[in-house]
Each structure stands twice: as C-alpha cells, then as structure tokens.
N, C-alpha and C positions, 0 to 999 in steps of 0.2 A: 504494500500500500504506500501510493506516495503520504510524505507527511504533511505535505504543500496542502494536499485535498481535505486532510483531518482538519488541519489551524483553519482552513476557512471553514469549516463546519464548528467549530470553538466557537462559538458565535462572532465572527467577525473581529477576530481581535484588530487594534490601530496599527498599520502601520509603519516604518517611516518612509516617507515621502520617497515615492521612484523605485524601494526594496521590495525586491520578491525572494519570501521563506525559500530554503533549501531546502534540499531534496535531500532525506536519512534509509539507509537499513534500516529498517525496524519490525520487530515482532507482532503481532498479534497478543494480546493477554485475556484467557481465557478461564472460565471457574469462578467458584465463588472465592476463594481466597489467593492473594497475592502476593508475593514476597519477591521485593523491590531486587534484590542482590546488585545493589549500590546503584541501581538506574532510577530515571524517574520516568514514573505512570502518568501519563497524558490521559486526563481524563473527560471524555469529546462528547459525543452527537450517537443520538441513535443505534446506543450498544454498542459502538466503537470507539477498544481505548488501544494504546501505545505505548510499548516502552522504547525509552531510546537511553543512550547512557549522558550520564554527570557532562561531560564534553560535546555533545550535542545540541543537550540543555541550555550553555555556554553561550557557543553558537548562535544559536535558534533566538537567545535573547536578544543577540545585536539589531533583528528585523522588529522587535517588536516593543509595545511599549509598555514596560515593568513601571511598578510604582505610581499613585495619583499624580496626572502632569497637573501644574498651576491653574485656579479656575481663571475663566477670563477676565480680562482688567475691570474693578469697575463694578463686578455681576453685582454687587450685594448694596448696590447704591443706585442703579441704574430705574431713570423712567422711563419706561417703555415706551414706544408710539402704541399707539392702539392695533395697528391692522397685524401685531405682533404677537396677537395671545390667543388663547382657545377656552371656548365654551363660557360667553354672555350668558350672565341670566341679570336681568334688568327688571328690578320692583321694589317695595320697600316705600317708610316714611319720605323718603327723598327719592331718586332717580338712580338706584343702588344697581352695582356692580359686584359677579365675582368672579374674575377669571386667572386662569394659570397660562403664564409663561414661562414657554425654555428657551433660555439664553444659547446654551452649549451642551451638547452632548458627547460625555469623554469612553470611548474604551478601552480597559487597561490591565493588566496580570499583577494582583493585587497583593500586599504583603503577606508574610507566612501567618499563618491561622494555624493553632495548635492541634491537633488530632489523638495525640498522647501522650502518656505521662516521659518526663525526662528520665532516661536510665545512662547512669554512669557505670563505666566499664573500666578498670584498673588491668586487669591481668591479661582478660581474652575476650573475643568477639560475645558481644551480649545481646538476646533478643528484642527489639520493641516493636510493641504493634500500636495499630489506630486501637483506642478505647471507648467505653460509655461514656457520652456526657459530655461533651464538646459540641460547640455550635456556629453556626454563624446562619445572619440574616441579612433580608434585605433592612436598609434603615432613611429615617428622612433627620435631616436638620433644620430648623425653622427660627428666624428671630424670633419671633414672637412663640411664645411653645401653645399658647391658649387657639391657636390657629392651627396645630396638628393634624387633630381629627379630621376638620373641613378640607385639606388640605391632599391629607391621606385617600381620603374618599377621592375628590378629582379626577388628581394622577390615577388612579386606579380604574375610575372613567374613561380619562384619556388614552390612555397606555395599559393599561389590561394588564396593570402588574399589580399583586396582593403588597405592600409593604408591609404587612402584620406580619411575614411567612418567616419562619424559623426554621431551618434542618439541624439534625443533632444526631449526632453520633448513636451506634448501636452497636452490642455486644455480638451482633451477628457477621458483621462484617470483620472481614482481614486483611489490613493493609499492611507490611511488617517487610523488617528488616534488620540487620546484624549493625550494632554499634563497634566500631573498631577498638584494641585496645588503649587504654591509656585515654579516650573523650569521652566525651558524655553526647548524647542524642535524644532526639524525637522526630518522632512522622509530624510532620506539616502538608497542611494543603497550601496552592497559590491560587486561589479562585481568580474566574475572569469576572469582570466589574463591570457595571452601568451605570455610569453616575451623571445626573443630568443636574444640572446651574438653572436656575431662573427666579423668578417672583411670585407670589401670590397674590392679588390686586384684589382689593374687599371695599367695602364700603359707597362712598356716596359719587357719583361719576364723576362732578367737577373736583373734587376732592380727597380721590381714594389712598389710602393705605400700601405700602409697597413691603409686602415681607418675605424679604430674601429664602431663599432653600436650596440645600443640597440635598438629593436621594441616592440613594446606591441602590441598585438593583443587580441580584447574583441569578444566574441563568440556571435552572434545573435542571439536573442528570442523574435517573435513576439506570444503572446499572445491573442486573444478579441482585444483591440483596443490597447494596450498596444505594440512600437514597442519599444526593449530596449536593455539587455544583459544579459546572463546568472548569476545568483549570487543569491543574496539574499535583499529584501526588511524590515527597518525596523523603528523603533521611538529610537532617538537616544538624550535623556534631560538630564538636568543638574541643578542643585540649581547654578550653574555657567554662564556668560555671558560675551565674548562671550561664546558660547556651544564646550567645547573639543568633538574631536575626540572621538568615539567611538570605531572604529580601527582604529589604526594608528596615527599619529603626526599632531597637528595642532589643529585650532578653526574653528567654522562656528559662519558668523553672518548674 
C-alpha cells in the first residue's frame, strides 16, 4: 500500500506548500492486538492502519504539519463584515442576532496524549501497553464561558460535529511495546486535529457582542476493538524522568 494514499485518507492532514508525502514499505497491521516492536502505528480510515518505522516517522514529518500552527492575527479581536458568518436568526426585544463565524480552519498532528502508565526499565527490555482510563476529546474555548452551551449547539449545527464527545481508553484493547534498558517509557497517541478560529456574534444587530472561540475537533476511528482517533500510535522513552514530550511541550509521568 502506498503511504501517500493512507495520509490523505488521515483526514486531510496540512501540508507544506508544493510537498508531496513519500512513498514507504510498509506492513499491513492486522488483529486485535499490536505490539509496536519500536515502529509507529498509523492509525487511518476505514480499517486501514500502518506501520512504518521511528525513521520514516522522521521523514514523513518534514511534509506535514506537527504541533498547533499560530491562530490568525487578530482572530480574537476581529469585527467581522456580515456576509462572513453563518446561520441569522433575527428576533428578540431589539432586532437581535446570532451567528457563528470561522475565521481559519487549521489541520495538524497534535501533541502526545498519554495512553499508558510510564514504566521505567533499569536492567532489560520492559513491557508497556495502552491502559484503562485515558482520554481525549473534542473541546471549545470561549471568552465568555456563559456562551458555551449556545455556542456548542451551533457549531454542531453547522459542522455536524458533537463537541461533548469523549473517547477513553479500554482494557480490551492492545497497543504495547518493549521499553529499552536503562529509560523509562509510554504508548502515546498523536491525534490528527480540527481546530477552527472564529466569533460568536449574539445580541442586538446594530450593537452585537463578539466572542472569540477556538474548537478542536478529533476525527473518529474505530478499529477491531480499538475505539479512538485518527493519528498515529507510538513508544515515546527517555534516559529522563519525568518522560519529555515527544511532540510537543511538556512531561509525562
């Protein structure tokens, strides 16, 4: 299988300008359980996942866009022109407005999300897998937070995405891998991201309210027993403790 054909089935990852992904060997991963043996799990579209190795991964990063890029200048200040936004409902004491706009829409291979517990390894190769009880969702941020609810509903209108949706890890699945000796490790995911910039416009026409938002929205992919998010699966150690990031900022412990 080309790999070129999987990343655009990853829902659309960004980009960079004029780059086309390379072309890898790669396996097929088949069964309910997986064990990485130091590659990472591509985890795609339509029951199609991939392993490729650590040095691919590498690679395969240079085309594409790791970590939130910067929102656009301005988003969280900005008054829109009107023929910019979606879905008028006009009534109320006054001549009242609610509408949503998006500014920008970013897609990106999002930092490491935890999947299991950290095991430190001194002597020899030690086992860890994905565990119960880890999560991630979609999520909104809003100046005003008394504006959520109405907000949430919308976009959810708009854009057919649930932002209440939470996936969480389960004792049935197995994502697993050997920690080398002498570091400490964990399975992380990199989920692929939706995160869209804009306003929420409320209130009276001549006079409305402008309340900035950021939403992230993660793409589902259920798998065999595995229910989760599109991205990539992998073993992320360190001679270090707590365990840095592997993308992105931060420790795991």
């Amino acid at each position: 299988m080309v790999l070129s054909r999987l990343f655009l089935a990853l829902g659309g990852l960004a980009l960079a300008a004029g780059a086309a992904i390379p072309s890898f060997n790669t396996s097929d991963v088949t069964g309910t359980n997986w064990l990485l043996n130091g590659n990472v799990l591509l985890w795609g579209h339509d029951g199609r996942t991939q392993a490729i190795t650590h040095a691919e991964w590498e690679e395969l990063k240079t085309n594409l866009t790791v970590g939130p890029p910067p929102p656009p200048p301005n988003w969280n200040v900005t008054r829109p022109a009107r023929n910019d936004t979606h879905g008028l409902q006009a009534r109320g004491a006054c001549e009242g407005i609610a509408e949503l706009q998006i500014l920008e829409t970013q897609t990106f291979v999002n930092w490491d999300v935890q999947v299991s517990p950290v095991v430190g390894n001194q002597y020899d190769q030690a086992y860890v897998s994905m565990a119960e009880g880890y999560s991630i969702s979609n999520a909104i941020a809003i100046s005003i937070q008394a504006w959520y609810g109405p907000l949430s509903k919308v976009l959810t209108l708009v854009l057919g995405v649930t932002y209440t949706r939470t996936w969480t890890t389960s004792t049935t699945e197995t994502i697993a891998d050997y920690v080398p000796a002498g570091l400490s490790g964990l399975i992380v995911s990199n989920p692929v991201t939706v995160r869209r910039y804009g306003n929420y416009i409320e209130g009276c026409y001549d006079d409305p309210t402008y309340n900035w938002y950021s939403a992230d929205e993660q793409i589902p992919h259920t798998y065999q027993s595995v229910d989760w998010v599109q991205g990539a699966f992998r073993l992320c150690a360190s001679k270090d403790y707590p365990v840095p990031f592997c993308e992105g900022n931060g420790f795991h412990y």
